[in-house]
C-alpha positions, -999 to 999 in steps of 0.1 A, spaced: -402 -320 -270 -420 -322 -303 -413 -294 -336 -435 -292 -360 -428 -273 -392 -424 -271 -429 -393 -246 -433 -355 -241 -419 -368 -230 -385 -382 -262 -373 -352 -281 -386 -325 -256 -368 -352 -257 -340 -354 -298 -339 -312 -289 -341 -308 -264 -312 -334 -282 -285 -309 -318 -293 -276 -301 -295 -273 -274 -271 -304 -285 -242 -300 -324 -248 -336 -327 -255 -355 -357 -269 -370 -343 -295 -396 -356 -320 -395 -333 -353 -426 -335 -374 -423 -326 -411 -440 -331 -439 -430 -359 -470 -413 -332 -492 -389 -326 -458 -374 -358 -460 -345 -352 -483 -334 -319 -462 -302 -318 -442 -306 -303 -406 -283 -278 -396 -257 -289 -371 -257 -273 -338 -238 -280 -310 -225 -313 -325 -192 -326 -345 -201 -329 -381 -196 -371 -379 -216 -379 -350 -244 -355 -367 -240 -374 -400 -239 -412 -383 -269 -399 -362 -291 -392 -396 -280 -424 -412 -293 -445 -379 -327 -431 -381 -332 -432 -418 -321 -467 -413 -344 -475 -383 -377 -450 -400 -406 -470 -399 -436 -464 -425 -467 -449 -406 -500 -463 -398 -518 -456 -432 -527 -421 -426 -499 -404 -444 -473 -406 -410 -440 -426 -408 -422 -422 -377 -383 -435 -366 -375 -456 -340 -388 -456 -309 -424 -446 -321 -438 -472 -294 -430 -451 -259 -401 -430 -260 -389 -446 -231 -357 -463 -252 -349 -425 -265 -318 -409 -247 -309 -374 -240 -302 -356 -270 -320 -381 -295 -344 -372 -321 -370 -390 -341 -384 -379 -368 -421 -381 -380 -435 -374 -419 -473 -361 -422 -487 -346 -452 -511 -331 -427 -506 -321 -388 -539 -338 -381 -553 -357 -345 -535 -390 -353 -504 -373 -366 -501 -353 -332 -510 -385 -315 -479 -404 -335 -462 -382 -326 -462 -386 -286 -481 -348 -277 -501 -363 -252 -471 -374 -235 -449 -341 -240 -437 -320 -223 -436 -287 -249 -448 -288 -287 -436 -259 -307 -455 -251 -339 -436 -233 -362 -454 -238 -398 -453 -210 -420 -490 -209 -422 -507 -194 -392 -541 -211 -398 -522 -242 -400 -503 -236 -363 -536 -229 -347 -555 -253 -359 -525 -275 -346 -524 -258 -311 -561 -263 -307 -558 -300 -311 -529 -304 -292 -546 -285 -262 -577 -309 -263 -553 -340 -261 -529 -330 -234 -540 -297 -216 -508 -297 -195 -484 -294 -223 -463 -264 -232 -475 -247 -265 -453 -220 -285 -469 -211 -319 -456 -191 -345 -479 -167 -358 -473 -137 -378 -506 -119 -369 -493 -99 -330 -528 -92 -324 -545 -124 -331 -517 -140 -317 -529 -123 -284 -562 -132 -282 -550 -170 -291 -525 -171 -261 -550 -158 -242 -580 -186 -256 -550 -214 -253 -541 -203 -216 -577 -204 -206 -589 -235 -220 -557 -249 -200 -564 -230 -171 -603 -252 -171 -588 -280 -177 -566 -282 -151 -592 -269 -126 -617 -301 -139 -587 -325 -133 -582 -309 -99 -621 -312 -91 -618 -348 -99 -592 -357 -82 -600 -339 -49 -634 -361 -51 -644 -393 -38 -610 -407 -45 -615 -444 -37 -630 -452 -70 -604 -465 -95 -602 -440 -126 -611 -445 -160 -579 -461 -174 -582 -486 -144 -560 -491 -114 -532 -511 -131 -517 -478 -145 -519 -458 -113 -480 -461 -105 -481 -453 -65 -515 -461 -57 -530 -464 -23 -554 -433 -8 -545 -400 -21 -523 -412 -50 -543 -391 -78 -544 -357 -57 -508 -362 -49 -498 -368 -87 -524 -338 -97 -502 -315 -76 -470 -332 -84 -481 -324 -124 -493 -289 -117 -458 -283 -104 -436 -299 -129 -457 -293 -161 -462 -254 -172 -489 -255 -195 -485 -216 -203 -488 -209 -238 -464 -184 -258 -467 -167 -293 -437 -161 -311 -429 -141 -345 -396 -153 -365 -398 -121 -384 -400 -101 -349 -373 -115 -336 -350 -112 -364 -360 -75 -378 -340 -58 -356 -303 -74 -359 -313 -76 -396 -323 -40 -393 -289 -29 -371 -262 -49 -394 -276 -28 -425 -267 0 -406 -231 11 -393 -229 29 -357 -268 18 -352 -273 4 -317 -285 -35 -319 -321 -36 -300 -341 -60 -281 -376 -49 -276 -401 -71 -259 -430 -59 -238 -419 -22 -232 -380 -34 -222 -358 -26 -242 -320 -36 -241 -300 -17 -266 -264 -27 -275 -238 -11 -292 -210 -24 -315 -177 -3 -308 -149 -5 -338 -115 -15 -325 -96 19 -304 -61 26 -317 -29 6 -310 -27 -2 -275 -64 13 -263 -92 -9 -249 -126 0 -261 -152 20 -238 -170 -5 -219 -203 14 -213 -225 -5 -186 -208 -39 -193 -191 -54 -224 -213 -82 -238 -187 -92 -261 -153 -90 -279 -153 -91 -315 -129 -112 -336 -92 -102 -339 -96 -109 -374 -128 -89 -382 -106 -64 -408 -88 -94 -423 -104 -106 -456 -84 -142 -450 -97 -139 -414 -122 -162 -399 -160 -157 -401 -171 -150 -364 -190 -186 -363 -186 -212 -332 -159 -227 -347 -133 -196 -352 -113 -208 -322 -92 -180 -300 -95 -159 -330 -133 -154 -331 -160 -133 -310 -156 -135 -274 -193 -139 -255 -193 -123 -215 -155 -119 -213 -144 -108 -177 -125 -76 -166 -95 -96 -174 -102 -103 -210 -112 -68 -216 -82 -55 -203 -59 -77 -219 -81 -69 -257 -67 -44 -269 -72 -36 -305 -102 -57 -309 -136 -42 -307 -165 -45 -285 -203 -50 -280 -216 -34 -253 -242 -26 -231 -246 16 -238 -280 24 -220 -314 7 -209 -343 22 -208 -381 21 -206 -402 26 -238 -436 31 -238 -463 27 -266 -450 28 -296 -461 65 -320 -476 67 -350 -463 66 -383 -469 106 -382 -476 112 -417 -508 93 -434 -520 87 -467 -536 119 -464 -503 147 -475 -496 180 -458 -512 211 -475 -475 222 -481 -468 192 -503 -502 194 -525 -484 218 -547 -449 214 -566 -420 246 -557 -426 262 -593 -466 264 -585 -459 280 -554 -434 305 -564 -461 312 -595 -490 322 -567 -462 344 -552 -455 360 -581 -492 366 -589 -501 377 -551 -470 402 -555 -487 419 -591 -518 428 -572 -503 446 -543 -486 466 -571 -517 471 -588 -534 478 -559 -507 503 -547 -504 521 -580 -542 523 -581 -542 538 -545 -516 565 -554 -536 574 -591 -570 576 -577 -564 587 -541 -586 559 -533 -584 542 -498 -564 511 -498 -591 491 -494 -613 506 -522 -579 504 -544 -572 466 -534 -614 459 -543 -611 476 -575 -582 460 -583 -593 427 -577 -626 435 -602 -602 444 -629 -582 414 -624 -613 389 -630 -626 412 -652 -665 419 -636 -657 455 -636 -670 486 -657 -649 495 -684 -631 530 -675 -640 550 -702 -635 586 -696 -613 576 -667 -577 594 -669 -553 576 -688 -532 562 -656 -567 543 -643 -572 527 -681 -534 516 -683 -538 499 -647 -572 482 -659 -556 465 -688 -526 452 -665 -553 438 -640 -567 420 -669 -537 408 -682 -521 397 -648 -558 378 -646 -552 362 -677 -521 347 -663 -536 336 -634 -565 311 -648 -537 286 -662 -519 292 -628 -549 281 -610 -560 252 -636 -523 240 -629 -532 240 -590 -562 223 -595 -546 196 -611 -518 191 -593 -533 190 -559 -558 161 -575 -527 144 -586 -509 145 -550 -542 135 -535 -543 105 -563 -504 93 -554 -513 97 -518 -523 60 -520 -505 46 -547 -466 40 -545 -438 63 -547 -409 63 -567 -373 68 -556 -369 108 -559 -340 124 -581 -316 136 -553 -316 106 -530 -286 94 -516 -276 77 -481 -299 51 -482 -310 16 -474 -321 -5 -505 -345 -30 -491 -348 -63 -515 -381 -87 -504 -407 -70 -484 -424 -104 -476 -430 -114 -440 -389 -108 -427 -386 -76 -452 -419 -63 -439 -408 -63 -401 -375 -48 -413 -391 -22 -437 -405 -3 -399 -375 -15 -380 -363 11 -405 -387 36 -403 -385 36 -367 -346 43 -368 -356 71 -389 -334 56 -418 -343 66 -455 -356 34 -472 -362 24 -509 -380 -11 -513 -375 -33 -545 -402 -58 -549 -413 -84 -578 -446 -94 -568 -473 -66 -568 -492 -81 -543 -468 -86 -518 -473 -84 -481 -453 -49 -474 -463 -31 -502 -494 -15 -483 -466 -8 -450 -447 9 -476 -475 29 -490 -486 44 -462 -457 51 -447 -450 67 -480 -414 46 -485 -408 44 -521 -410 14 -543 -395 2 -572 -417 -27 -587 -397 -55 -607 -373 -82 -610 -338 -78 -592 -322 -103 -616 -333 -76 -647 -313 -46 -663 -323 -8 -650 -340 -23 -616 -313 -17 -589 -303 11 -608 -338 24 -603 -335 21 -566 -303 43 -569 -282 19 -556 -251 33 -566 -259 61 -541 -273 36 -516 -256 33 -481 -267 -6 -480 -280 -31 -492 -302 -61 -476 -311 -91 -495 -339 -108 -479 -359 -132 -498 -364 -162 -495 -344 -177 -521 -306 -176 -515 -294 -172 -551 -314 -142 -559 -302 -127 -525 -263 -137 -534 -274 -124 -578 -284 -90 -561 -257 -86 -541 -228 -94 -568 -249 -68 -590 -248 -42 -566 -211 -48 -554 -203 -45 -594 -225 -7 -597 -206 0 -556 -180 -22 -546 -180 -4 -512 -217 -9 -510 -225 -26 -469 -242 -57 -479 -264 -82 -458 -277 -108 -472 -303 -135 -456 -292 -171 -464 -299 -205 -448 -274 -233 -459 -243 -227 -433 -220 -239 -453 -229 -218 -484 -229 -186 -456 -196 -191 -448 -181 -195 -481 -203 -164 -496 -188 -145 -469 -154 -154 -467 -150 -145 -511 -169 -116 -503 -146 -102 -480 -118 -111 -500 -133 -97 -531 -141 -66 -515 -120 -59 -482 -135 -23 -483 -167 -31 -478 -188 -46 -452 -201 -81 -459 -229 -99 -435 -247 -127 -440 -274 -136 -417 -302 -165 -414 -337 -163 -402 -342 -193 -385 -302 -189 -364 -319 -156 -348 -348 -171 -341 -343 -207 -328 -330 -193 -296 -357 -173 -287 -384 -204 -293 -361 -228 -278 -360 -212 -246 -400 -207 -246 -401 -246 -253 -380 -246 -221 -406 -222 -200 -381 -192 -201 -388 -160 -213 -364 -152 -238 -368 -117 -242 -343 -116 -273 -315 -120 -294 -286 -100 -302 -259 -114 -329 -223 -111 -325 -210 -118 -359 -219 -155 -366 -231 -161 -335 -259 -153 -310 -264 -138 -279 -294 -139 -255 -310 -124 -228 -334 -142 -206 -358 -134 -176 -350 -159 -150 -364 -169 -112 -334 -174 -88 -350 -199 -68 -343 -238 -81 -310 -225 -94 -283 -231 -72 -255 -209 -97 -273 -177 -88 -294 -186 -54 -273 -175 -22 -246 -160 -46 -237 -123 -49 -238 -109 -82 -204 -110 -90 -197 -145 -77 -233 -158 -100 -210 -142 -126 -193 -170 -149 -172 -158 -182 -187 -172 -218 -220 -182 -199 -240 -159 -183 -242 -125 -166 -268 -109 -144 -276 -75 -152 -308 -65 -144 -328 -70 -110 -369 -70 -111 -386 -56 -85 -420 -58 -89 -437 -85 -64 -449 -121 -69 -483 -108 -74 -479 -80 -97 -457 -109 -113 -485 -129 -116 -509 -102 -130 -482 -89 -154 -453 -113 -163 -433 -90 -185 -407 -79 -168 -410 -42 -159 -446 -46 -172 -464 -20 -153 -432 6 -157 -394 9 -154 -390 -16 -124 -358 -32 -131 -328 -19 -118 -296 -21 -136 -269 -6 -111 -266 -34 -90 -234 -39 -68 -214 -69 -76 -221 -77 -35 -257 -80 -37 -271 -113 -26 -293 -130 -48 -323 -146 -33 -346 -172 -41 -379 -147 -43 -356 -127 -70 -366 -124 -104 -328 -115 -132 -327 -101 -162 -295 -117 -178 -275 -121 -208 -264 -155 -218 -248 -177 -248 -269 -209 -256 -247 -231 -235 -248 -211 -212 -282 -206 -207 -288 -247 -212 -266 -254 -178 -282 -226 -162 -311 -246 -170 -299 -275 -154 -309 -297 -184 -304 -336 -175 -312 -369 -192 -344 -379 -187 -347 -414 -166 -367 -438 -185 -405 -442 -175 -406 -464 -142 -363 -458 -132 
């Protein structure tokens, strides 16, 4: 596997591939990467630590293009399961890809933060090995579309030219010459065409870190909302139930996905991470665990359903004629409208005049193009001058319309400010790339949003303005700005940009205006999470205190596409992660032949869905439940799995690596 990157993600990705799925992995970054410490996953602290030092001690220096590479730069064939080497490139350019072993790969993830960068990557890697696995990270969904679907084609022709050529005249030696034809003899390069075509997957898949993330950032700002994973009209939605009373065990719903920690109200408790023991988050308990829970609470599985295309935002830059004017404004035209009937009535019953001749005569008076009535009686001159005066009060009246309505129309496309009276609220710091995806996560929870924002050219500003979210435009760190966002009315609070101490500088600010405010913040450094949250808690045992990292909810979900498995998403439980994966029984011996409560296996997977679409629609629509609601989710615990069977399930990272059936990889000629 090769990772290429310039931020957290590749690193935790490089991280998750070695520690969890044993990979051999080859982690491309640039110079200024060199000094930065990998997260550990899956790994004891020391043997991550001893692991660093042996490959700074055994880096090489590069070939004079700007690439340095650690040992075993020569094959790969010396590198065992779970090893990494690392490669430095300024650049991610032909000879860096080539250093870097993509042409023998098996997957190359391209996870820069620039997409130009990662396609421009994912081009060249497809020209020098058209069998490898691509996943890109792109933050554009609709060019990333049309460049799976380019990167999928070109791989498709390629493999149909190497086909062509090897179902030719086959006695002629190839290009690179018969000495590197392991196996030769007749037939040797059509039998190790198919042989490829089956063990290599050269599908290509587009990722978005932001996507995945949004909506666990999205449901942890918000208490009693339902955690979501949406992927290709599925959508799995998960809800976190607070501990029942003394001896009660929580509703399990469809299935209980997990069991929080018993020490989720203690300030002193632990965090919810991999490493809280007994005392932390329980992932796919069994009956028995449930049962014997009580007081703790529970993630589970509330309802699945289908969802369609996704609506508008309803209301556009354009406003609804009921807005255009302010309450006063309108209750002035009322006012006005409710003088000329009682002109126009008073006129009817002095003249005898018909009601419509009284309302016409009426309405000359009141804009003042009728004849004076001079030698009228005195009741018809007294009802002239009020029509003039009541028209007098009705220019300004309709100057003020006028005005108004241009204003709304003006602010229509600019940005709005927080209004007077609002309270309950979600104050949403950053609306870069992450905060953008969360910003209509929001919206589409129908959840009443004010964005604060430094840079005046940022990404999510135009989202905001025309969903018509209001803005406050300055520095979080200054006097007046959270204050200006109403945060001491605020419901929550999520902190998520990019740089951790302005995240953890908003939040203290907040907690010292509201120190029940719900907090979230978005940090990277582990070890800086957990102590953040633990004084946090402590601080404030009232409140509720998250912190939450980018690149931990989405490594999952692009490790598993480096793997060829669909990972349809990513649900956190506390600290840690759970996923849910679409999965082909056959070649897996812990489902095939199994019913589904024997496939069943507690902390590492659980089937829950059942697709029932066929192999063909499959093929012309691989999203599960593509062309409608085709899973079924009610399956009896007797039902035998078989190999044509296509799961939805829910497993942990370990879990979902031995379903996998990860081994080490023999060394080139064992």
């Amino acid at each position: 596997m090769v990772v290429a990157g310039d931020d957290a993600l590749a690193q935790r990705l490089a991280a998750e591939l070695r520690g969890v799925y044993g990979e051999r992995v080859t982690l491309v970054v640039p110079p200024a990467q060199h000094g930065v410490r990998p997260p550990v996953v899956g790994r004891a602290r020391a043997t991550a630590l001893f692991d660093r030092v042996s490959a700074a001690v055994n880096r090489a220096s590069g070939n004079g293009n700007g690439i340095g590479g650690g040992g075993g730069g020569g094959g790969g064939s010396d590198e065992t399961s779970g090893s990494e080497r690392v490669v430095e490139a300024a650049e991610l350019t032909e000879n860096a890809l080539s250093y870097a072993g993509v042409e023998r790969a098996t997957a190359l993830a391209l996870v820069y933060d620039d997409d130009e960068t990662n396609i421009r990557a994912a081009l060249t890697a497809r020209r020098l090995n058209p069998r490898i696995r691509l996943v890109l990270r792109l933050y554009n969904r609709r060019l990333g579309q049309h460049i799976e679907a380019l990167l999928d084609q070109a791989s498709a022709l390629a493999a149909a030219a190497a086909s062509t050529a090897a179902a030719g005249p086959g006695s002629a030696p190839d290009a690179g010459g018969g000495a590197n034809s392991a196996g030769g003899g007749p037939g040797s390069d059509a039998s190790r065409a198919g042989r490829n075509a089956e063990v290599y997957d050269a599908s290509t898949t587009v990722l978005s870190d932001a996507d995945t993330a949004a909506p666990a950032l999205a449901a942890t700002a918000v208490a009693g909302t339902s955690k979501v994973v949406q992927t290709d009209g599925l959508m799995l939605r998960a809800v976190e139930r607070p501990p029942p009373g003394p001896g009660a065990v929580a509703d399990p719903g469809l299935c209980t996905l997990a069991l929080l920690s018993a020490t989720t109200n203690d300030p002193a408790g632990a965090d919810g991470s991999e490493s809280s023991g007994a005392q932390g988050p329980q992932l796919l308990p069994d009956e028995r665990a449930v049962a014997a829970a009580t007081g703790r609470g529970t993630v589970v599985l509330e309802n699945v359903s289908y969802s369609g295309p996704e609506l508008g935002s309803g209301r556009g830059v354009v406003p609804w004629f009921g807005s255009l004017l302010s309450r006063r404004l309108r209750w002035s035209f009322v006012g006005l409208v409710a003088c000329v009937v009682g002109l126009a009535v008073a006129s009817m019953l002095v003249t005898g005049e018909q009601p419509l001749q009284a309302t016409y005569l009426t309405l000359l008076d009141l804009f003042a193009i009728n004849d004076p009535a001079i030698g009228q009686p005195l009741g018809r001159q007294l009802l002239q001058l009020c029509s003039g005066l009541v028209g007098l009060l009705l220019l300004p009246v309709l100057l003020a319309a006028v005005l108004e309505a241009l204003g709304t129309f003006r602010s229509g496309s600019a940005l709005r400010k927080p209004p007077r009276g609002l309270s309950g609220h979600v104050v949403l710091l950053g609306v870069g790339k992450i905060g953008t995806r969360v910003l209509a996560r929001l919206r589409e929870l129908r959840i009443p949003v004010v964005c604060v924002e430094a840079d005046p050219e940022a990404r999510g500003l135009a989202l905001a303005r025309s969903l018509r979210v209001p803005v406050v435009l300055g520095d979080v760190t200054q006097e007046g700005v959270l204050e200006a966002a109403k945060i001491h009315r605020a419901h929550a609070l999520l902190a998520l940009t990019s740089a951790d101490t302005m995240n953890l500088e908003a939040v203290l600010s907040a907690r010292t205006l509201k120190p029940d405010l719900r907090v979230v913040l978005r940090l990277y450094d582990d070890d800086f999470a957990t102590a953040v949250y633990r004084t946090l808690r402590a601080a404030h045992p009232g409140a509720l205190t998250r912190s939450r990292s980018v690149s931990h909810l989405a490594a999952p979900a692009f490790a598993g596409a480096m793997l060829g498995r669909q990972i349809l998403g990513a649900i956190p439980v506390e600290r840690r992660v759970l996923l849910f994966a679409a999965v082909d029984v056959g070649g897996h011996p812990q489902l095939e032949g199994r019913t589904v409560g024997e496939a069943f296996r507690a902390g590492a997977w659980r089937v829950l869905a059942l697709d029932t679409a066929t192999p063909e629609e499959r093929r012309a629509d691989p999203a599960p439940g593509g062309r409608g609601p085709r899973l079924v989710w009610d399956l009896p615990s007797t039902y035998v799995l078989k190999p044509e069977d296509r799961v939805v399930l829910a497993a942990t990272r370990r879990g979902l690596a031995e379903l996998l059936g990860r081994r080490p990889r023999q060394r080139a000629g064992t």
